[in-house]
N, CA, C and O of each residue as an XYZ file, in Angstrom:
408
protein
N     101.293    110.951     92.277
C     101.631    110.547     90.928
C     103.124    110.299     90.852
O     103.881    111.246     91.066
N     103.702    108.864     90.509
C     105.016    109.059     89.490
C     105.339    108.367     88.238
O     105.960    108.727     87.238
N     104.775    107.323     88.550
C     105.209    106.468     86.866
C     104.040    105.740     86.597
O     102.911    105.765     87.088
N     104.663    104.968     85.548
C     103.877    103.880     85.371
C     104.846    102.390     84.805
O     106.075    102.318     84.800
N     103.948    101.391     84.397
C     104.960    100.426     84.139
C     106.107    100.753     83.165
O     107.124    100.070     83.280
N     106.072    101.727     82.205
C     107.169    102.201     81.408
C     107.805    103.506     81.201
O     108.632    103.721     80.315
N     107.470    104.201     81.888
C     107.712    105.567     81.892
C     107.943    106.347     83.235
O     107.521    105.931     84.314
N     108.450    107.186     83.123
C     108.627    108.288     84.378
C     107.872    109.497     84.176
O     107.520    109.758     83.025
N     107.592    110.220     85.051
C     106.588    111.359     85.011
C     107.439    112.527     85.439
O     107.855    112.374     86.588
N     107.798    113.579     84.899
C     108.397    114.929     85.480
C     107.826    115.785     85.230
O     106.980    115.727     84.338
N     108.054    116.834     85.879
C     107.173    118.475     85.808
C     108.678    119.670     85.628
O     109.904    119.561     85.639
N     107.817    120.604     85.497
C     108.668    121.848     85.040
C     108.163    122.967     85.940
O     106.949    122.782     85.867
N     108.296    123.755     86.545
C     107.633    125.243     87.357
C     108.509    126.615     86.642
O     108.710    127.692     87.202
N     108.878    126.282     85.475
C     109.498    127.046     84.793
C     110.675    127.097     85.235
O     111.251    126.508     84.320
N     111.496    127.376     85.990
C     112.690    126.998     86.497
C     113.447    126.083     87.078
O     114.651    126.255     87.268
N     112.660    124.783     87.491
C     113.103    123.900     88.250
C     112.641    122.585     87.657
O     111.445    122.322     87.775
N     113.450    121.707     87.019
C     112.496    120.175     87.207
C     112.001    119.548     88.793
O     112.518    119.862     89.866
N     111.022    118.721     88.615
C     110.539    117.989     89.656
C     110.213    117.047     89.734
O     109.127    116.940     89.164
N     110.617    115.952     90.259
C     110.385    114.553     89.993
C     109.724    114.396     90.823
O     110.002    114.940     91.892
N     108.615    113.624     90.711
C     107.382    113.425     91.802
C     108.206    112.430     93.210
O     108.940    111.501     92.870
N     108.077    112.617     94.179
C     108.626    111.907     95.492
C     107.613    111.040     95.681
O     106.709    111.233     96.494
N     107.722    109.935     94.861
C     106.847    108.495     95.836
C     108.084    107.302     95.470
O     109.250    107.538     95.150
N     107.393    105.913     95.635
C     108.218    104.916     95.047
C     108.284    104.557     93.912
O     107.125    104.297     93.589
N     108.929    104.379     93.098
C     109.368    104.352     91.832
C     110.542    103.754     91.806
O     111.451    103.976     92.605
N     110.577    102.803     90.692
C     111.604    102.354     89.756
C     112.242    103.622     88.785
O     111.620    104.142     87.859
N     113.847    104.051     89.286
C     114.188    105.153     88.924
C     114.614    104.623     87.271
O     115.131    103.512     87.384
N     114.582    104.908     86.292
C     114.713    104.676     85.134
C     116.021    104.685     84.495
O     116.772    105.288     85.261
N     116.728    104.260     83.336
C     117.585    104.596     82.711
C     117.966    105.788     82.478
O     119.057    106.280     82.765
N     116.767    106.455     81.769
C     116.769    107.602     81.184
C     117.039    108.097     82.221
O     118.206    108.193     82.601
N     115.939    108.554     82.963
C     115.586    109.507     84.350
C     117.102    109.110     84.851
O     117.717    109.844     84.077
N     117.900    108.595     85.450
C     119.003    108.823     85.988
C     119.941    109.179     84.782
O     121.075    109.445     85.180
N     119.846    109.231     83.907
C     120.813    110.047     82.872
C     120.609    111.130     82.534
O     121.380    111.663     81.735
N     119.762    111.647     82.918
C     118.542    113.100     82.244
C     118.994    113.516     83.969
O     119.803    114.440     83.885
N     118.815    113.251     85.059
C     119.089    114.080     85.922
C     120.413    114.319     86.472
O     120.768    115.319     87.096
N     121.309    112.998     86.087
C     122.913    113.254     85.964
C     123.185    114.382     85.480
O     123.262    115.340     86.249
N     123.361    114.521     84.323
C     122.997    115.451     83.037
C     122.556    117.060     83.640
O     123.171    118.113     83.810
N     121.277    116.637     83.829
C     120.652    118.456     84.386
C     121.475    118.803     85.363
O     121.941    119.941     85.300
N     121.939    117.761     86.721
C     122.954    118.284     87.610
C     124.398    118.890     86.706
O     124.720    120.077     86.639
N     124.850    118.172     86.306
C     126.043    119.263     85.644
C     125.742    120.065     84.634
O     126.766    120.529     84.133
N     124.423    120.548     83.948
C     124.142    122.209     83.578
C     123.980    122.932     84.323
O     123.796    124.105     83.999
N     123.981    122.491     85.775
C     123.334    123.261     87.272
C     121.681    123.913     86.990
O     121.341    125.076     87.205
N     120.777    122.762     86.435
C     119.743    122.988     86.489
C     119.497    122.589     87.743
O     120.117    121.700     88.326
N     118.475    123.318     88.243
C     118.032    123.241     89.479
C     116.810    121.964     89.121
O     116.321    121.795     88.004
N     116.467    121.124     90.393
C     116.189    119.812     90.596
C     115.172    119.650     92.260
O     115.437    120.199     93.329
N     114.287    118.941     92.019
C     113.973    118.652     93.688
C     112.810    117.651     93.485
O     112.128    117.334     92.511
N     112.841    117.361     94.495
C     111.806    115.589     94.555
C     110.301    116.170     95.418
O     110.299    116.687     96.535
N     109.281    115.952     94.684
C     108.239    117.030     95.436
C     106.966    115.714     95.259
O     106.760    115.112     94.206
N     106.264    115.494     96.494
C     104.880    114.799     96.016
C     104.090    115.406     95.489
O     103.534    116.368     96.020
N     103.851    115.004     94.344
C     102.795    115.709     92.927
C     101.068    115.047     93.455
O     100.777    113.856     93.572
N     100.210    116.164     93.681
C      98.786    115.156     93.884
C      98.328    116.161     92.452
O      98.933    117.100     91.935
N      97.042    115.529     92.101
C      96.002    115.999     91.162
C      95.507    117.622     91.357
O      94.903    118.153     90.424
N      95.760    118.316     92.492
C      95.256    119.425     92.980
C      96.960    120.219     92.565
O      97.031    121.381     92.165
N      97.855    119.568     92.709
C      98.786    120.762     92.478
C      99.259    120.825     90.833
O     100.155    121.492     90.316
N      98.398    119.962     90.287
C      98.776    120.069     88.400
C      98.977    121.693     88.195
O     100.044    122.090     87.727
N      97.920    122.646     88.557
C      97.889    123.903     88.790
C      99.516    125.152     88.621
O      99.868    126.177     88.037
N      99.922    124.317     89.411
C     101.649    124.758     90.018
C     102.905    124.827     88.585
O     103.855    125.555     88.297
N     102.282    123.710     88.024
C     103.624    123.549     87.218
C     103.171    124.175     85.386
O     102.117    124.282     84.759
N     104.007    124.338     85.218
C     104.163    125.069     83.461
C     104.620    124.277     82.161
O     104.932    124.693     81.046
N     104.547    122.891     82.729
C     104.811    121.999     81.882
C     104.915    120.620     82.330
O     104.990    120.606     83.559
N     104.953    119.395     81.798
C     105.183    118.156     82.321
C     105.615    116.829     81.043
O     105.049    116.806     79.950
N     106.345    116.134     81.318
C     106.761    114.955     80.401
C     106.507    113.688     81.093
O     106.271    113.394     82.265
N     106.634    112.996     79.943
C     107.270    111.774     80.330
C     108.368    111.181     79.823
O     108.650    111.790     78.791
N     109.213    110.216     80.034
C     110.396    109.505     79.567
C     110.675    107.756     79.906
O     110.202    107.062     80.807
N     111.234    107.547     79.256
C     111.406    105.877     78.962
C     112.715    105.979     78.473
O     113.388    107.008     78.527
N     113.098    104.837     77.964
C     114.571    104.378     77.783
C     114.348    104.524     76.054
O     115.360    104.355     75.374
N     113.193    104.799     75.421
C     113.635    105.683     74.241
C     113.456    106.763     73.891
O     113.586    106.959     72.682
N     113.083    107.937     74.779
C     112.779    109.132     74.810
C     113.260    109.803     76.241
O     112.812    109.351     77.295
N     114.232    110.946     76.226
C     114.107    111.623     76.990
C     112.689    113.112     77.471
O     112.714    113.916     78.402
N     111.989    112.980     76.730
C     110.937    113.885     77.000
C     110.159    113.688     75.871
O     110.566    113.713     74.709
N     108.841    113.459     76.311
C     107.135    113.532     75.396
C     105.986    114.437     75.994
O     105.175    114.088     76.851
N     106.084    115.801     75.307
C     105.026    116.526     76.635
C     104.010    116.106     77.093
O     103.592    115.065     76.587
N     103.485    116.516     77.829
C     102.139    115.713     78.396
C     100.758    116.734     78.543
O     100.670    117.535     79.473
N     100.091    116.643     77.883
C      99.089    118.044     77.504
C      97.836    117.762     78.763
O      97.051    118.643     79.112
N      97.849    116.495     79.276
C      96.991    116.150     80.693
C      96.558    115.795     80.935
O      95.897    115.174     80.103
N      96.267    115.624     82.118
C      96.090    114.605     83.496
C      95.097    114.847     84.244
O      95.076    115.734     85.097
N      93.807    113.751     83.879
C      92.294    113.609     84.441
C      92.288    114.979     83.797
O      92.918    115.223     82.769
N      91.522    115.889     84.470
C      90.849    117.011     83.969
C      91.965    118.010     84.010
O      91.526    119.062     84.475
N      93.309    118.102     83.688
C      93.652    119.365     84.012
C      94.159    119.377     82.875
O      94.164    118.264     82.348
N      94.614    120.232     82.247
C      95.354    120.252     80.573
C      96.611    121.094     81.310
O      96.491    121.947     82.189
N      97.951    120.563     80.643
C      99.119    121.308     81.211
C      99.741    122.126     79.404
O      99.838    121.421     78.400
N      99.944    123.065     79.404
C     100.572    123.476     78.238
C     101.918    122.962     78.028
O     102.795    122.837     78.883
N     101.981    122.664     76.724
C     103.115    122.227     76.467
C     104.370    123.465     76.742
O     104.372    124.645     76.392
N     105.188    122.835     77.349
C     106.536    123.900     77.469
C     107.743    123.515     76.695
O     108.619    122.853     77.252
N     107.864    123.892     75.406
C     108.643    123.703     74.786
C     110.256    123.587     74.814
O     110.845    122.752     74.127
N     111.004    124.616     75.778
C     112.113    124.919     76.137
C     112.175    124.037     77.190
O     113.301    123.563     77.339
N     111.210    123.596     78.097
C     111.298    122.315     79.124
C     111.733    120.917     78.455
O     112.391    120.088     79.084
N     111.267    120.705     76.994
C     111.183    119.503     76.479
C     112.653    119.610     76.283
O     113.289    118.877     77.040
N     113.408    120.384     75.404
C     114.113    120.941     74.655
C     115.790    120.521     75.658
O     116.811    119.942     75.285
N     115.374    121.182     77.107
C     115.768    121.114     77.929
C     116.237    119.705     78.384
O     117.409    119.567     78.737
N     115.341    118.606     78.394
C     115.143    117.079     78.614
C     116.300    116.590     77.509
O     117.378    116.042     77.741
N     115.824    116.900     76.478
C     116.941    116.462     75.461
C     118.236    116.789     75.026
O     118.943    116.257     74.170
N     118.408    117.663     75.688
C     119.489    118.234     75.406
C     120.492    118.099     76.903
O     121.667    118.429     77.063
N     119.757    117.636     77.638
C     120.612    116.969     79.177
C     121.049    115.461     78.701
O     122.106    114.903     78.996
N     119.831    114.857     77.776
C     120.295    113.481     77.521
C     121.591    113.415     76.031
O     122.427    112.587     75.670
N     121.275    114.369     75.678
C     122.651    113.976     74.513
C     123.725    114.688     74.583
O     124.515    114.919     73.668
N     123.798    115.312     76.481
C     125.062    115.492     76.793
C     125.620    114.215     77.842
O     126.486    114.183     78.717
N     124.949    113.497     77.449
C     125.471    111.877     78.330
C     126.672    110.787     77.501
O     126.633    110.022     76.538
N     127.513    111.149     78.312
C     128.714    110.436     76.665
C     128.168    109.135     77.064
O     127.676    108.475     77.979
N     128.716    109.163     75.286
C     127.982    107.282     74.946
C     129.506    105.897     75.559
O     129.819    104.760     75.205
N     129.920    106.696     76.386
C     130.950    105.773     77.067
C     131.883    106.436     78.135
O     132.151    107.622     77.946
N     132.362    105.874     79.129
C     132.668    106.277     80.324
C     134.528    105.829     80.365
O     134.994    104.746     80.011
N     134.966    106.497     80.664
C     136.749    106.021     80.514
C     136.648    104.852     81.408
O     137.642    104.163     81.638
């Protein structure tokens, strides 16, 4: 699993985001949201996501270039709980992105 034509797919394991490791068109957002999490020193890692490890994670979003995070309650048969402080987390990496660069 990683995207689709408009969106990016991320996960949460309660401590770590995870961006699924396949090919993908890396996004606006998604490279501003993980700019971002790198200088809160959130921890980060690129992991191949299959349908069997939905299990693993404690939360999951998606994002586009007008949302940094939309939870994602789930995928084929698995229901992921929403993680609120994960979302919270997403947004609050993106509106520490100054709206201009010297």
């Amino acid at each position: 699993m990683s995207e689709a034509t408009i969106w990016n797919l991320v996960f949460w394991d309660g401590n770590a985001v995870i961006w699924p490791k396949a090919e993908m068109l890396k996004g606006t957002m998604m490279g501003m949201v993980q700019r971002q999490l790198a200088h809160l020193d959130v921890p980060q890692r690129h992991e191949f996501i299959t349908l069997e490890r939905l299990e693993e994670f404690s939360g999951a979003a998606v994002m586009n270039s007008w949302t940094p995070g939309i939870p994602v309650s789930a995928i084929a048969s698995y229901t992921i709980e929403e993680a609120r402080p994960f979302i919270e987390l997403l947004h609050r990496a993106h509106e520490a992105e100054p709206a201009e660069f010297p």
